[in-house]
C-alpha positions in Angstrom: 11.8 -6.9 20.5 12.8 -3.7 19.0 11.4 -2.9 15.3 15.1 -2.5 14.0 15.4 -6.1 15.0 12.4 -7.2 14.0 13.5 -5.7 10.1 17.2 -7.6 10.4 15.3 -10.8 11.8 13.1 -10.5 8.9 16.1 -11.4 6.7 16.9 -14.3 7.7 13.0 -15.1 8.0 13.2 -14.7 3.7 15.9 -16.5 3.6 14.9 -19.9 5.4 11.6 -19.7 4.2 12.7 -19.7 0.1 15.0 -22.2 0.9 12.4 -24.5 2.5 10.1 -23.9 -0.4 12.6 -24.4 -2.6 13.9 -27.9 -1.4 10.5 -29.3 -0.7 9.5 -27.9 -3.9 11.9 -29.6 -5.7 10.9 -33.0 -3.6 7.3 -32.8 -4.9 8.2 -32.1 -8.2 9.5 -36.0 -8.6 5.7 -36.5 -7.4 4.6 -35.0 -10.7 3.2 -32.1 -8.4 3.3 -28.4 -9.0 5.8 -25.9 -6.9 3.5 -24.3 -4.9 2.1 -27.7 -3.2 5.9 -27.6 -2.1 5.2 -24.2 -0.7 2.3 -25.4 0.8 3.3 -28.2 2.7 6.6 -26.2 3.3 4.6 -23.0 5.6 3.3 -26.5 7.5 6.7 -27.9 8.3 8.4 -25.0 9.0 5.0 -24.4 11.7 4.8 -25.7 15.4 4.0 -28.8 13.3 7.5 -29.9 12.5 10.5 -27.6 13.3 8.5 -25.8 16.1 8.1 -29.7 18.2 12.0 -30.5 17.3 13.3 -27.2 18.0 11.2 -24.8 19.9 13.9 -22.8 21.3 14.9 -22.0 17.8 11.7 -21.4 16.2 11.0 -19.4 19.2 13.7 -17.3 18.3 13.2 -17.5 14.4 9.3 -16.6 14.1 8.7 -14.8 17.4 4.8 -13.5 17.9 6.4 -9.6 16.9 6.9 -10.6 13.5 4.4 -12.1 12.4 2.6 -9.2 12.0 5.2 -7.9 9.4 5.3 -11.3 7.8 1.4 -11.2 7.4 1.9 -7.9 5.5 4.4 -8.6 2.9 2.4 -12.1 2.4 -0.7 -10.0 1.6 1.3 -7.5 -0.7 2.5 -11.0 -2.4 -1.3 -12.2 -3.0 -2.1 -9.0 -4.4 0.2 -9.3 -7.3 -0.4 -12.3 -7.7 -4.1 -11.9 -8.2 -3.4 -9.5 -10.7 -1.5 -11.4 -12.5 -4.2 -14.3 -12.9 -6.4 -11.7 -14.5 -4.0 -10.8 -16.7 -4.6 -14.5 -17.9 -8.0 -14.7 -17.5 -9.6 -14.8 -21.0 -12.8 -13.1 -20.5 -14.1 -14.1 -23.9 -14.0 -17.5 -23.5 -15.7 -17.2 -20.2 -18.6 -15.6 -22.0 -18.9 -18.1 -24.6 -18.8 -20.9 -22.0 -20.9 -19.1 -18.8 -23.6 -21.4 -18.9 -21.7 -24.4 -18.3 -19.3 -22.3 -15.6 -22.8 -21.4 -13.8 -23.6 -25.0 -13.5 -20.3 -26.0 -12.6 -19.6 -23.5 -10.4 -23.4 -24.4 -8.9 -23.1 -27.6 -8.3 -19.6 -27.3 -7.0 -20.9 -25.1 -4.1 -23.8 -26.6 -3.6 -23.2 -30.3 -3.0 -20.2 -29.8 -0.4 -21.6 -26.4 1.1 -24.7 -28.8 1.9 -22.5 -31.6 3.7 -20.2 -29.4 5.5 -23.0 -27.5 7.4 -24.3 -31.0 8.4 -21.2 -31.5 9.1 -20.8 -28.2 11.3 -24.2 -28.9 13.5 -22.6 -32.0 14.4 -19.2 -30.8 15.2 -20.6 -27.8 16.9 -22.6 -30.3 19.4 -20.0 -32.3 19.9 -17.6 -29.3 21.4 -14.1 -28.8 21.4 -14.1 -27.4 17.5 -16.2 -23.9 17.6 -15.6 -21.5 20.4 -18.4 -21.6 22.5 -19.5 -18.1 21.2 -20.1 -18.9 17.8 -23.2 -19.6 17.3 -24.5 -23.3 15.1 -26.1 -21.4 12.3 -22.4 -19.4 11.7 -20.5 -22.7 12.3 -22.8 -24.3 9.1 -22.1 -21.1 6.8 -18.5 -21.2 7.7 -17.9 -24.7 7.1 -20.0 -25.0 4.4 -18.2 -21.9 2.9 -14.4 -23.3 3.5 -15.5 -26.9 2.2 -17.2 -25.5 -1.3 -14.0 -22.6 -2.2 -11.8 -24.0 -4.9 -8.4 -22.1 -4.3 -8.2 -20.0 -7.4 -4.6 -18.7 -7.7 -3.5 -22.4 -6.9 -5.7 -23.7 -9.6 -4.6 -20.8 -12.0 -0.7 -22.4 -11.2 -2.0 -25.8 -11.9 -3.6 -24.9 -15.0 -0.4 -23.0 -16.1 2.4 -25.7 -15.2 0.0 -28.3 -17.2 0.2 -26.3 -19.8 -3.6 -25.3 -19.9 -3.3 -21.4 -20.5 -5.9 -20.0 -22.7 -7.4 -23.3 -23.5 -11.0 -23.9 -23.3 -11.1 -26.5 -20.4 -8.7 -24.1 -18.3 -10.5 -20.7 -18.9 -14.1 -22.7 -18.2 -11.9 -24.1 -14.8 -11.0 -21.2 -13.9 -14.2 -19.2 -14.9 -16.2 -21.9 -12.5 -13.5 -21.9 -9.8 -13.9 -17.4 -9.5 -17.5 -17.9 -9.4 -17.2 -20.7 -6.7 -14.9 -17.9 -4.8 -17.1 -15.0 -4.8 -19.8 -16.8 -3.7 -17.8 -18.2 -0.7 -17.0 -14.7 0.1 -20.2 -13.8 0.6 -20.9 -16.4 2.6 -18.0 -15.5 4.6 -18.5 -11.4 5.0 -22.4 -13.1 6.5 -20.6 -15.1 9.4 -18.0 -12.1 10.0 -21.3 -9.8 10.2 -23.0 -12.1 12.3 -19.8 -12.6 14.8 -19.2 -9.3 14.6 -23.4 -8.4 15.1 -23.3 -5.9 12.0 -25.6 -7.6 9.3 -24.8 -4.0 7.3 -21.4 -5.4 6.6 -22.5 -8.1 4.6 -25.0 -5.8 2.5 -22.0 -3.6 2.0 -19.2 -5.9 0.8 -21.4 -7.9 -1.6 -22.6 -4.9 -2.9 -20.0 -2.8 -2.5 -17.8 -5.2 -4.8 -20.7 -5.4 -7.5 -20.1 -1.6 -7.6 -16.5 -1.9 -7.9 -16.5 -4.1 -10.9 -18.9 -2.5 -12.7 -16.6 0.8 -11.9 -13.6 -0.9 -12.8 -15.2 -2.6 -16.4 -16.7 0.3 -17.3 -14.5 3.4 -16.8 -11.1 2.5 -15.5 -10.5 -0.5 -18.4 -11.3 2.1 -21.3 -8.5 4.0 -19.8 -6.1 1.3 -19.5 -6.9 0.8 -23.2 -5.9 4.2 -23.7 -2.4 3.2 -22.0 -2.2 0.5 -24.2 -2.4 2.6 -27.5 -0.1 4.8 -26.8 2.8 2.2 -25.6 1.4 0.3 -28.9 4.4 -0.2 -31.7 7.0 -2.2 -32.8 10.1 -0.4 -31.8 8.5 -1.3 -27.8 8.5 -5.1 -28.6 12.0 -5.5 -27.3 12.5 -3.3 -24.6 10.7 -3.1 -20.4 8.1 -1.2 -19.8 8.5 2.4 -19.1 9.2 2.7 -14.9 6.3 5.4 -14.9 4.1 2.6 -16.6 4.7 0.4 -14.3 4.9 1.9 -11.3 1.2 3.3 -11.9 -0.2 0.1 -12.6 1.5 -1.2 -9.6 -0.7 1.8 -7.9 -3.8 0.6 -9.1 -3.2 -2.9 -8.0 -2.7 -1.4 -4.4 -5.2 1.1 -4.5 -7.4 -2.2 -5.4 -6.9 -4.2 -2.8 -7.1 -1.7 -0.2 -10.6 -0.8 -1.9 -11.9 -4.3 -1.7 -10.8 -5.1 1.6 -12.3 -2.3 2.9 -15.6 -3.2 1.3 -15.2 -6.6 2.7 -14.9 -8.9 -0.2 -11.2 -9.0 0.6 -7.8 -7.8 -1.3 -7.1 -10.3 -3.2 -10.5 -9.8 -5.6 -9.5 -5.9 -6.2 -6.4 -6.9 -7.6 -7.6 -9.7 -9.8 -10.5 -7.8 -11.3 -8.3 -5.3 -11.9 -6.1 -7.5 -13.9 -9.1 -8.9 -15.8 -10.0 -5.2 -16.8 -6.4 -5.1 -18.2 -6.2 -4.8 -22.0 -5.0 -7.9 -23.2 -1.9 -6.7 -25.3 1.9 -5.5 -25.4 1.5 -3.3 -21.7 -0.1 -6.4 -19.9 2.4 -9.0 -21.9 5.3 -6.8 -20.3 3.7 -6.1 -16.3 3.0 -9.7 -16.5 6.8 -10.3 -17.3 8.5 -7.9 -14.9 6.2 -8.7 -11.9 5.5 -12.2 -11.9 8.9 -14.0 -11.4 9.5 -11.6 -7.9 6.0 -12.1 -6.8 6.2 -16.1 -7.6 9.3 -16.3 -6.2 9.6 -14.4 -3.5 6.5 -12.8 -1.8 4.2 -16.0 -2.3 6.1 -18.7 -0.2 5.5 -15.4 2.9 1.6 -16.7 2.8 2.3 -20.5 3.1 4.4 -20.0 6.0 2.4 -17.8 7.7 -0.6 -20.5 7.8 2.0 -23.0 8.2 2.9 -20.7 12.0 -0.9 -21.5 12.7 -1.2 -25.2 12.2 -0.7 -27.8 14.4 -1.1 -31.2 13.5 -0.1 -32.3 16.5 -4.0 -31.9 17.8 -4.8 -34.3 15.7 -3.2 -37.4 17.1 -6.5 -38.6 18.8 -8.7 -41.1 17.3 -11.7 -38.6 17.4 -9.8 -35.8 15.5 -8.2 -38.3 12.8 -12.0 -40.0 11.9 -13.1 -35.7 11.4 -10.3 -35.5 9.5 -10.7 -38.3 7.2 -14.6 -37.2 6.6 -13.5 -33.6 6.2 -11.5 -34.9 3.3 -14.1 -37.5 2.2 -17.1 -35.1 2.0 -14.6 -32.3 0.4 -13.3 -34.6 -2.6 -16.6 -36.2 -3.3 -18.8 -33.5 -2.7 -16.7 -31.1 -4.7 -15.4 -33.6 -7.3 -18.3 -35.6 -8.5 -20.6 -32.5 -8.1 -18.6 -30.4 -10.9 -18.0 -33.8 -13.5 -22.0 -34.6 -13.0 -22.9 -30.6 -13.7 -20.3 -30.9 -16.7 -21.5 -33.8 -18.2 -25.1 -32.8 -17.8 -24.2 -28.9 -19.6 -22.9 -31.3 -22.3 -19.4 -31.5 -22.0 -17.5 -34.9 -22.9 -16.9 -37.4 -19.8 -12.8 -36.3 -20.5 -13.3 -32.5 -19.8 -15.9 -32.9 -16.9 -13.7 -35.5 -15.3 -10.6 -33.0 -15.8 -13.0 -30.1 -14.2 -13.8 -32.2 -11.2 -10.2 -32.7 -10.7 -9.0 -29.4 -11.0 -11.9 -27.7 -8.9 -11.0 -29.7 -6.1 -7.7 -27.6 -5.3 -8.6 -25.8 -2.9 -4.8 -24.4 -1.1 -3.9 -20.8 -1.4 -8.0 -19.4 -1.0 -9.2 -22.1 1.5 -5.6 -20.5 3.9 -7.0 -17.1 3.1 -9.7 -18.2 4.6 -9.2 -20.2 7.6 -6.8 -17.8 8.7 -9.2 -15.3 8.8 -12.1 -17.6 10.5 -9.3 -17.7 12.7 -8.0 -14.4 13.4 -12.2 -13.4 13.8 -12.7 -16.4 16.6 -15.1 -18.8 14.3 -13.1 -22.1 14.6 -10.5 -23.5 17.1 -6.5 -24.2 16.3 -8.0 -27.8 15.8 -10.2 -27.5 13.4 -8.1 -24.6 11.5 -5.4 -27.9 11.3 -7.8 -30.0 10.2 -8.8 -27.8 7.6 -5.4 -27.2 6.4 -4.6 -30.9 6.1 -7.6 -30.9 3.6 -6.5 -28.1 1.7 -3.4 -29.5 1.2 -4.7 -33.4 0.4 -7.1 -32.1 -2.0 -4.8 -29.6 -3.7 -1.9 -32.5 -4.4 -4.6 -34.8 -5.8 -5.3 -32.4 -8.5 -2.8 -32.3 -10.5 -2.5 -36.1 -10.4 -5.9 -36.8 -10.9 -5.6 -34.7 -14.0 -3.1 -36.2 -15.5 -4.4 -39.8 -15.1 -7.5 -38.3 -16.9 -5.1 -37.1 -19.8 -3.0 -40.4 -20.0 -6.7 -42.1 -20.2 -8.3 -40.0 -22.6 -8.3 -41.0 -26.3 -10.0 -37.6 -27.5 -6.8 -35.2 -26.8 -8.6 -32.4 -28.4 -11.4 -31.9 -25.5 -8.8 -30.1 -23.3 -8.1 -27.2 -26.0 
């Protein structure tokens, strides 16, 4: 297919896919769930799963294999600004004040279902039909381990945001324990690539390479960023957008981010939200945060969900072998995940309400847990099968959140522990 098709094709690409999102969206949403689990299980249906079994010819013709490429790029662009945008929210103070309970959150939460998903991983890797057969058991445990113990970040960042959690203490220690969780998973993850790939330096390089990066980032590019802020400081700016120059170099630096930490290895979507935390927290961020988050929300972020959704296929798992993996996928995920973070919270002295809100929230794992099956993917670590399989838990454990949460709240006398 020629490339100026491939841009017109792309068109109607945008269009099907926001209107999917949209209408499943507003399904879930009588579910008491959040937009983007809409989005999520939207990229699935619009796969092979749903509309590619009842109409291959069309989805053929819709999502042919030459676009995906371009649809995988505008997705990441989408991520990006996203990211940013979450550490524009982040409230780094009340991380500090509350790091020693995040540490033993964010510990326990990687601990417990890292442990069961590399047993999990020797088992699976025996059995066959799950691991290519040239990955070897010790990276099938990391990776497993790895995708079982992320919590999905930006969805839990949505979560906290639609329940109204911004800035409060249970949200910022949620989401404080659920970026710690993430970077840690990363590293885990640049270890397998290293090892598929037979470059251990890789894995020296990205987690160091990003400890470098944020200490650059905290220590000389936020004091100029301050500097930005002082002199767009005043009243008579209240009112009106942010200058395009403004902008359009803050959009830079989100860019120049991610391309930075991808190529260290820690991937894209970490440059752009320690960037955002480095952001001074004021009139400029109040304004980027206004201009670029209803396009990115809207438009860019449904790309990612339906270009996982191209790679599942939950047809595979019709067989009585794959359903029982399936199920204890999603058993040892929601336990190991769930009670491990209430039983650190309660024992870093946190009321039973807030750690049983913590344990529900950490278990969301959607938008990170895609990032990265799709690139255990794309790299050769795990089948189509088990990349389903995987998805189906991200997706389970991410609509139980926001429920779970809110059975906590409706149960919980002492209103005042969530603020």
């Amino acid at each position: 297919m020629k490339t100026f098709d491939l841009s017109v094709l792309f068109f109607l690409q945008l269009f099907v896919i926001l209107l999917a999102c949209r209408v499943v969206g507003w399904g879930v949403k009588f579910l008491g769930q959040p937009q983007v689990v809409g989005e999520m299980i939207a990229g699935v249906l619009l796969g092979p799963s749903l509309f590619g079994l009842l109409a291959p010819d069309w989805h053929g013709r819709l999502f042919p294999k030459e676009s995906i490429p371009i649809l995988f790029a505008v997705s990441q662009v989408g991520l990006s600004l996203y990211m940013f945008i979450v550490g524009i929210e982040f409230k780094v103070e009340r991380f500090r004040s509350r790091a020693s309970t995040a540490l033993t959150v964010s510990a326990a939460g990687m601990i417990t279902p890292f442990v069961l998903g590399a047993a999990l991983a020797l088992w699976l890797h025996a059995q066959g039909g799950y691991f290519p057969e040239k990955v070897k058991w010790f990276e099938a445990s990391l990776f497993l381990g790895a995708a079982l113990c992320i919590t999905a970040f930006p969805m839990l960042a949505r979560i906290i945001v639609e329940n109204g959690l911004s800035g409060t203490t249970l949200g910022t220690l949620a989401l404080a324990a659920g970026a710690l969780d993430d970077v840690a998973a990363w590293c885990l993850l640049a270890i397998v690539i290293s090892s598929a790939d037979q470059s251990w330096q890789a894995a020296v390089f990205a987690i160091g390479g990003g400890a470098i990066y944020a200490a650059v980032v905290f220590g000389f590019v936020r004091p100029a960023l301050a500097s930005l802020e002082k002199r767009w400081q005043g009243k008579e700016n209240a009112s009106s957008p942010l200058p395009s120059s403004v902008l359009v170099s803050i959009l830079a630096l989100v860019m120049l981010s991610s391309f930075i930490t991808d190529k260290i290895g820690v991937y894209a979507v970490f440059g752009a939200f320690i960037l955002g935390c480095a952001m001074p927290r004021g009139l400029t961020s109040e304004k980027v945060r206004a201009q670029v988050e209803p396009l990115t929300v809207c438009l860019l972020l449904p790309l990612f969900f339906t270009f996982s959704g191209l790679n599942t296929r939950l047809d595979l798992l019709t067989g009585v072998s794959a359903l029982t993996i399936t199920l204890i996928v999603l058993l040892i995920s929601t336990v190991g995940k769930g009670v491990a973070c209430w039983g650190a919270a309660r024992w870093a002295g946190e009321s039973n309400a807030t750690s049983l809100a913590i344990g529900a929230l950490m278990n969301a794992r959607g938008l990170m847990e895609l990032i990265m099956l799709n690139i255990g993917k794309e790299k050769g670590i795990i089948d189509t099968k088990l990349f389903s399989i995987l998805v189906v838990m991200a997706i389970v454990t991410t609509f139980a959140a926001s429920p779970l949460f809110l059975l906590v709240k409706r149960n919980t006398k002492n209103l005042e522990s969530f603020g």
